[in-house]
C-alpha positions as CSV (number, residue, x, y, z in Angstrom):
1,X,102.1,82.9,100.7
2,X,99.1,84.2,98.7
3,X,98.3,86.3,101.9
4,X,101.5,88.6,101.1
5,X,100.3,89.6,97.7
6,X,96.7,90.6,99.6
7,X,98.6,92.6,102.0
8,X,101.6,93.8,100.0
9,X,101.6,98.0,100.3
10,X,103.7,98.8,97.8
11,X,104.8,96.3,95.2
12,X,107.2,96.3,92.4
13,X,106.6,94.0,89.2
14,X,109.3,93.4,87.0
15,X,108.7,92.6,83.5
16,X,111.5,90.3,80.9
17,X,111.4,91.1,77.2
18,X,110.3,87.7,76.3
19,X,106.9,88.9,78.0
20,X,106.6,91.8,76.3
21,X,108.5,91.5,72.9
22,X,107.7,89.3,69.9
23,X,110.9,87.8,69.6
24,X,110.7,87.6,65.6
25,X,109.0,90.8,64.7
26,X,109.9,93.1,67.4
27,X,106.1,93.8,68.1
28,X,104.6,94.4,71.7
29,X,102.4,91.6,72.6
30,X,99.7,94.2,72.9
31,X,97.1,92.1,74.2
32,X,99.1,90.8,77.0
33,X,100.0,94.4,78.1
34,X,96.5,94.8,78.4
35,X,96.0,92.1,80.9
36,X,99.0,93.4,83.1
37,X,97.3,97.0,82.9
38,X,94.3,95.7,84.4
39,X,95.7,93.7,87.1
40,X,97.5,96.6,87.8
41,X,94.4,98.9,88.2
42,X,92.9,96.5,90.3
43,X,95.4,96.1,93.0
44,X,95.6,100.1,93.1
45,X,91.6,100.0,93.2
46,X,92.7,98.0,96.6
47,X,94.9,100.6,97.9
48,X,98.6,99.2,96.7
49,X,101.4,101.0,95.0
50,X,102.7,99.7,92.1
51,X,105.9,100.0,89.9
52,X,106.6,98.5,87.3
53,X,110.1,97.7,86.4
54,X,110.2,96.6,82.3
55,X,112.4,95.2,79.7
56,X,111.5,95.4,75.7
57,X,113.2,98.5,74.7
58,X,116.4,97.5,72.9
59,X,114.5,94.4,71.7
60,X,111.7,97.1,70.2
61,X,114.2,99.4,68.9
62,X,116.1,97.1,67.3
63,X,114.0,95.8,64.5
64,X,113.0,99.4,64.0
65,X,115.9,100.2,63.1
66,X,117.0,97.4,61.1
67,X,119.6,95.8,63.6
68,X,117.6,92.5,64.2
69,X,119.8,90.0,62.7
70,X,123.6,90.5,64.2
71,X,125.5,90.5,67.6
72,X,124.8,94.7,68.9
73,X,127.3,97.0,69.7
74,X,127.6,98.6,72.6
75,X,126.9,102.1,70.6
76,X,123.8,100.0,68.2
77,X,122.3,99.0,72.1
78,X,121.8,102.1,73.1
79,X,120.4,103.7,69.8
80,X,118.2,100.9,69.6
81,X,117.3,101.4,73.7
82,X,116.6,105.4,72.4
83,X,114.6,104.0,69.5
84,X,112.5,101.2,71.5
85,X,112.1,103.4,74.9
86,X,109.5,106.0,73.4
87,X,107.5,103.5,71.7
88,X,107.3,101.3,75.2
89,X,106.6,104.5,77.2
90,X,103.8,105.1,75.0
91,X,102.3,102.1,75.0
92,X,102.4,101.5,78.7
93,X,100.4,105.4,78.6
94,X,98.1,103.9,76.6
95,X,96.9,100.5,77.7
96,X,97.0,102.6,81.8
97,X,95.4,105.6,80.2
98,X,92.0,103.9,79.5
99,X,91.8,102.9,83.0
100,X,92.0,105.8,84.5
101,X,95.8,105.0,85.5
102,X,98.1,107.8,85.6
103,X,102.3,107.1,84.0
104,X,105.6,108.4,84.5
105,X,108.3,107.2,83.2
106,X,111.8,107.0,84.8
107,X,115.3,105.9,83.7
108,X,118.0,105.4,86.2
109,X,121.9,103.5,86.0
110,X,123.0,102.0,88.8
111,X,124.9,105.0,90.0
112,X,121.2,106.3,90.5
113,X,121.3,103.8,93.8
114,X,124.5,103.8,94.8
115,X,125.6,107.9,94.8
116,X,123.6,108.9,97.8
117,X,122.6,112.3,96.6
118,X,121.0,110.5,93.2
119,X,119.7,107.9,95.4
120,X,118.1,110.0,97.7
121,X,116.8,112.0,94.7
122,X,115.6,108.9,92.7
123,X,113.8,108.0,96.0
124,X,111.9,111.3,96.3
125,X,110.6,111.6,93.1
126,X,109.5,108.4,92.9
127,X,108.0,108.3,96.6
128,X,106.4,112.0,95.3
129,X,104.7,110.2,91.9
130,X,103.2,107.3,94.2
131,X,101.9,109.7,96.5
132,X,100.0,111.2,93.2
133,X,98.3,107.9,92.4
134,X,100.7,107.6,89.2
135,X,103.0,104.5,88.1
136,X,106.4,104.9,88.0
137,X,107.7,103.2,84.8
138,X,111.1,101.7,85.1
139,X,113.8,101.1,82.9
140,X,117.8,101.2,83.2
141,X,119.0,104.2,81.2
142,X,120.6,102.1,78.4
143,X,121.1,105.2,75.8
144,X,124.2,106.4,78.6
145,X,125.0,103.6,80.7
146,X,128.7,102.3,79.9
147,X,129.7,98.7,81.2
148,X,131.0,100.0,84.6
149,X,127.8,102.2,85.2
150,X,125.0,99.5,84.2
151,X,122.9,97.2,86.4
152,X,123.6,94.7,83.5
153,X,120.0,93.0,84.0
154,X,116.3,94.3,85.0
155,X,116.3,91.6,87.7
156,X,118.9,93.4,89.5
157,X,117.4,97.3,88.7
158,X,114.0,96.0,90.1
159,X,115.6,94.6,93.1
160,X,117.6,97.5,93.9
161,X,114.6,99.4,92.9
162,X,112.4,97.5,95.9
163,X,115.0,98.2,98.5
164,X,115.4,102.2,97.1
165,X,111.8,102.3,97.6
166,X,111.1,100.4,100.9
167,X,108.2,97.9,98.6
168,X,107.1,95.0,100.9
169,X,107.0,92.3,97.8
170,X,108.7,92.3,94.4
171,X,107.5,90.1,91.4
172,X,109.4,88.6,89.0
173,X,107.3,87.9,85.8
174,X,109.1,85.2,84.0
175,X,109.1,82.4,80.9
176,X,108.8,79.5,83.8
177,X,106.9,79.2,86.5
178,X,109.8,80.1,89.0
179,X,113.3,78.1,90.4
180,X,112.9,74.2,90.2
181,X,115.4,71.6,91.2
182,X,117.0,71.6,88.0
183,X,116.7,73.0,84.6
184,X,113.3,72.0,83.9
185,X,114.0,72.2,79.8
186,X,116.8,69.3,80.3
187,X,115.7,67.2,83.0
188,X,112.0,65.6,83.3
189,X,112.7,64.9,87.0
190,X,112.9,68.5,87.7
191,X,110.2,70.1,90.5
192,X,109.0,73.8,91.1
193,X,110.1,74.7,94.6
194,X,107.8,76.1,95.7
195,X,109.0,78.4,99.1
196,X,112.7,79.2,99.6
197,X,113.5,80.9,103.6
198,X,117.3,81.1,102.7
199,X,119.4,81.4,99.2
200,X,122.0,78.8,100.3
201,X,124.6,77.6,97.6
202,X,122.2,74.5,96.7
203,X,120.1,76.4,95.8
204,X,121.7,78.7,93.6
205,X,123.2,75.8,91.9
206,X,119.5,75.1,90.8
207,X,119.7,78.5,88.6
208,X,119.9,78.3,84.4
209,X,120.2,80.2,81.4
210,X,118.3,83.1,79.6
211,X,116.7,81.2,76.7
212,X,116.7,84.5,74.4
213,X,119.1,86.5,72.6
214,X,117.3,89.4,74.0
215,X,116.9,88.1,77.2
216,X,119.6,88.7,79.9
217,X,120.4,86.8,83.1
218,X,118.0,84.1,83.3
219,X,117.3,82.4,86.7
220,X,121.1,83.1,88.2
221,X,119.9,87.0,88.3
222,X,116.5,86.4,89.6
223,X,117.6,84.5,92.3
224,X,120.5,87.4,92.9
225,X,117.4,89.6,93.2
226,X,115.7,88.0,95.9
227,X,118.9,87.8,97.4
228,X,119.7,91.5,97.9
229,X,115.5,92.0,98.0
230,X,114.6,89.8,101.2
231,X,117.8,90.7,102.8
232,X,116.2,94.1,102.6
233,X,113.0,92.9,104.3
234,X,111.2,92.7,100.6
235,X,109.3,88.9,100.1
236,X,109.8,88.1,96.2
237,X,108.1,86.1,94.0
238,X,109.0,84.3,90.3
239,X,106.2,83.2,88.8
240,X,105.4,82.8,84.8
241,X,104.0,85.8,83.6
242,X,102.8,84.4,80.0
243,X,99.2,84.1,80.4
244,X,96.0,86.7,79.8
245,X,96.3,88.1,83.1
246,X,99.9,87.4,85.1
247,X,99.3,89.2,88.9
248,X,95.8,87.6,89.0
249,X,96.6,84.3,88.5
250,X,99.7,85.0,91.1
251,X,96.9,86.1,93.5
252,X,94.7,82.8,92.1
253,X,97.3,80.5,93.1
254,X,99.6,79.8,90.4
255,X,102.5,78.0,90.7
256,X,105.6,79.9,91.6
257,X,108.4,80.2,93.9
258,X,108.3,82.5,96.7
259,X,111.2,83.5,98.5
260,X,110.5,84.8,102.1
261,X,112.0,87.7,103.8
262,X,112.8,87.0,107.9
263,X,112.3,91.3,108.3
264,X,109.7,93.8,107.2
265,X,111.5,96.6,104.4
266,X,110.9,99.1,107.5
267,X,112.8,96.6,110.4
268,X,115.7,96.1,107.9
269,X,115.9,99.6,107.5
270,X,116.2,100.2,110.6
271,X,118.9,97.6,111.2
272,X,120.7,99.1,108.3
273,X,120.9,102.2,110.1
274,X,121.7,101.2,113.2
275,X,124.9,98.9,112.2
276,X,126.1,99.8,108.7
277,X,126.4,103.2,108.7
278,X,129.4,105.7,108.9
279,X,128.6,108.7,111.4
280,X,129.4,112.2,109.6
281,X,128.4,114.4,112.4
282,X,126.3,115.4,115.5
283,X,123.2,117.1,115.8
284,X,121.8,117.8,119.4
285,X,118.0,118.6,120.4
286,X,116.1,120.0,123.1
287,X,114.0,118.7,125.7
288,X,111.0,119.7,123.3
289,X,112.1,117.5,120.7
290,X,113.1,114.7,123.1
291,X,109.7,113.6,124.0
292,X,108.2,113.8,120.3
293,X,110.8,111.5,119.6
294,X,110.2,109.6,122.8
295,X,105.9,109.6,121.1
296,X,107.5,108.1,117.7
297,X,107.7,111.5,116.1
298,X,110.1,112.9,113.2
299,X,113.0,115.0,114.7
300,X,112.1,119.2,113.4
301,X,114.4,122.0,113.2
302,X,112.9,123.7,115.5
303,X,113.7,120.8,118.3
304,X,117.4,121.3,117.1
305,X,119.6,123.4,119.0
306,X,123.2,122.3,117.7
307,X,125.0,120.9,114.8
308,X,128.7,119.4,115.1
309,X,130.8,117.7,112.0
310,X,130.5,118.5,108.6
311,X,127.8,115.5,106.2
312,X,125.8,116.2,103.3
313,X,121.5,115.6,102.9
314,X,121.5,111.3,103.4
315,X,124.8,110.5,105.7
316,X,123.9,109.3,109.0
317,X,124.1,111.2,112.3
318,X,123.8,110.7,116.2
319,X,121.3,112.3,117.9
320,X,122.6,113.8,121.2
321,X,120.8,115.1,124.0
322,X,120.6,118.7,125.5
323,X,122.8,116.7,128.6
324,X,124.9,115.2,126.4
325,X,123.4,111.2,126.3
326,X,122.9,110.1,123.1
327,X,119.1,109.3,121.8
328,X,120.2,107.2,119.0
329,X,121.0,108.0,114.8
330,X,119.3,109.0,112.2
331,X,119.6,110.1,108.3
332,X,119.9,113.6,107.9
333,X,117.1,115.3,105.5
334,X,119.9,117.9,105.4
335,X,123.5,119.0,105.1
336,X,125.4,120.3,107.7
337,X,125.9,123.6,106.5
338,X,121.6,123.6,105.7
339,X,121.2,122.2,109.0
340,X,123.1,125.1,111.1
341,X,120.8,127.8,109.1
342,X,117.3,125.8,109.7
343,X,117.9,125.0,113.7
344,X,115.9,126.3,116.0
345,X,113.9,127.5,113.2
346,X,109.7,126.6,112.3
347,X,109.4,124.3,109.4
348,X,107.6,127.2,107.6
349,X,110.5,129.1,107.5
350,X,112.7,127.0,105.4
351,X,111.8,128.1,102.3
352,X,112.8,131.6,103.1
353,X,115.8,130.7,104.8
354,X,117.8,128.2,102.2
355,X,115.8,129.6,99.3
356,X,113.8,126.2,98.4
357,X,111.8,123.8,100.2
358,X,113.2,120.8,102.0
359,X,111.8,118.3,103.9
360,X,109.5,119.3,106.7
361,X,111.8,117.3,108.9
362,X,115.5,117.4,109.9
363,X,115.4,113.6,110.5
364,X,112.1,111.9,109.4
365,X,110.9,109.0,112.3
366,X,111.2,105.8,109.6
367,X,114.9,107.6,109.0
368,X,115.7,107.2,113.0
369,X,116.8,104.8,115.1
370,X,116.2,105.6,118.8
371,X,118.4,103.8,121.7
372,X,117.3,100.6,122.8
373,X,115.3,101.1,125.9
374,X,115.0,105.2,125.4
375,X,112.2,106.3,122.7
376,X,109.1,104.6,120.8
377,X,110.6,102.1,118.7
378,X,113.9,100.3,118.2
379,X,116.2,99.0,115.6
380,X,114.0,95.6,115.5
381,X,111.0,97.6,115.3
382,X,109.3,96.8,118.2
């Protein structure tokens, strides 16, 4: 499996507080960070995206502000979150600054990934700071999450994270080298296992406990990760992130577990849309647009000549012909109501139409499923 971290595209490495965070003093391991912001720079030296996904900011804050020693409040959580964020965010800037690595930082809750409009927004800006070069810096927006609104875990916000973003391999950085047969702390017998095609109920009976207080989840989240991450065509990886330089050895063949997707993040996309989805509405194109689509193109406003149903920008749509056959469905970059004033219409002209710019296209080609046996690629991606 050390061929899928060579030809990963876009990868998302998740980062546990024990990593980062001296659990006694609260103090970044600084020298560590270092490491990871090389390995980093390297693998986008080689053309991959990177996110990184990190814990550390309530177990940061904390100390600063004197809260070190007792069980936290939900209220002391997030003020320690507030305190310990900036001073994470700044040292991730700093240690990516002197090599030349651009960093933004982003907060989301869960609702971020699950209300389609902040989804679809989450996605865009971070798809738009990839495109820059930059690293998206991750973190779950503890100062306002409540209880119902929280991921709970960054094993969970780095999964859903990988599947927001389409990433072809997420990494779990951990305190062990990845899942063994048992908890390798209380039995002797234990052994690494190394390759996992299926997360059956044996094997999630292998899973543990956090070891830290500021820890959260142990290996029953990670393995909940790759769960929801392969299913989404993502491969995953835990391996032990405590040494000088944590992705490099991962690419040097460390020991780990890897846990193998059967799909690629674009097929399972494209299953996703083809079965799960609730249609909102209709739009119908011309013979123009037909055969771009039938060449593997995006569907344009201009190719669109009606729109039936009322859905808002991200619900999914059929695709009918101008004789009334249906070409397939697709995710509208649109709503209804924007899509009836953009038809027919060149993509320079949106701008002056709604007032802002959209997206170029009314139904981008990796957002499109055509009809088996009618355009350029189907829901299994062939």
């Amino acid at each position: 499996m050390k061929a899928t971290l060579e030809h990963a595209r876009r990868i998302v490495v998740k980062i546990g507080s024990v990593l980062l965070v001296d659990q006694e003093t609260g103090a970044l391991h600084r020298r560590w960070l270092e490491g990871l912001a090389q390995d980093v720079a390297d693998l986008r030296e080689r053309g991959k995206e990177v996110m990184i996904v990190s814990s550390g900011a309530i177990a940061v804050g904390r100390r600063h502000l004197g809260l070190a020693e007792r069980n936290l409040k939900l209220e002391e959580k997030q003020a320690a979150a507030a305190c310990g964020q900036i001073r994470l965010a700044h040292a991730y800037q700093e240690v990516l600054a002197k090599l030349g690595v651009p960093v933004a930082q982003i907060l989301l809750t869960v609702d971020d990934t699950e209300s389609r409009r902040r989804y679809l927004n989450a996605r865009s800006t971070i798809g738009t700071l990839l495109g820059m070069g930059t690293v998206p810096v991750i973190n779950e927006n503890d100062t306002v999450a409540t209880a119902e609104i929280r991921f709970g875990d960054n094993d969970r916000l780095a999964a859903g994270v990988a599947v927001m973003m389409g990433a072809d391999l997420l990494v779990l950085l951990s305190d062990v080298d990845g899942l063994y047969s048992a908890d390798p702390r209380r039995h002797e017998a234990a052994r690494l296992i190394p390759e996992v095609r299926a997360i059956t109920p044996a094997i999630e009976a292998m899973a543990g406990r956090a070891r830290s207080s500021d820890a959260s989840g142990g290996m029953i989240t990670k393995l909940a990760a790759a769960k929801a991450a392969t299913a989404a065509g993502c491969h995953t990886v835990i391996s032990r992130g405590g040494v000088s330089r944590p992705l490099a050895a991962l690419a040097g063949g460390a020991p780990c577990t890897w846990f193998v997707s059967a799909a690629s993040p674009k097929t399972a996309r494209k299953q996703w849309i083809a079965s799960a989805l609730q249609i909102r509405g209709t739009i119908t194109i011309d013979t123009g647009a037909e055969q771009a689509l039938r060449r593997g193109g995006s569907l344009l406003p201009a190719g669109v000549s009606a729109v039936e149903g009322e859905f808002q920008r991200g619900d999914a749509v059929l695709v009918r012909l101008a004789d009334g056959g249906e070409a397939g469905r697709g995710l509208s970059a649109y709503s209804a109501a924007d899509a009836r004033r953009i038809m027919g219409h060149k993509t320079s002209e949106i701008a002056r139409i709604l007032g802002y710019r959209g997206r170029d296209e009314m139904i981008h080609r990796d957002d499109l499923v055509l009809d088996e046996g009618y355009g350029h690629e189907r829901a299994d991606g062939a």
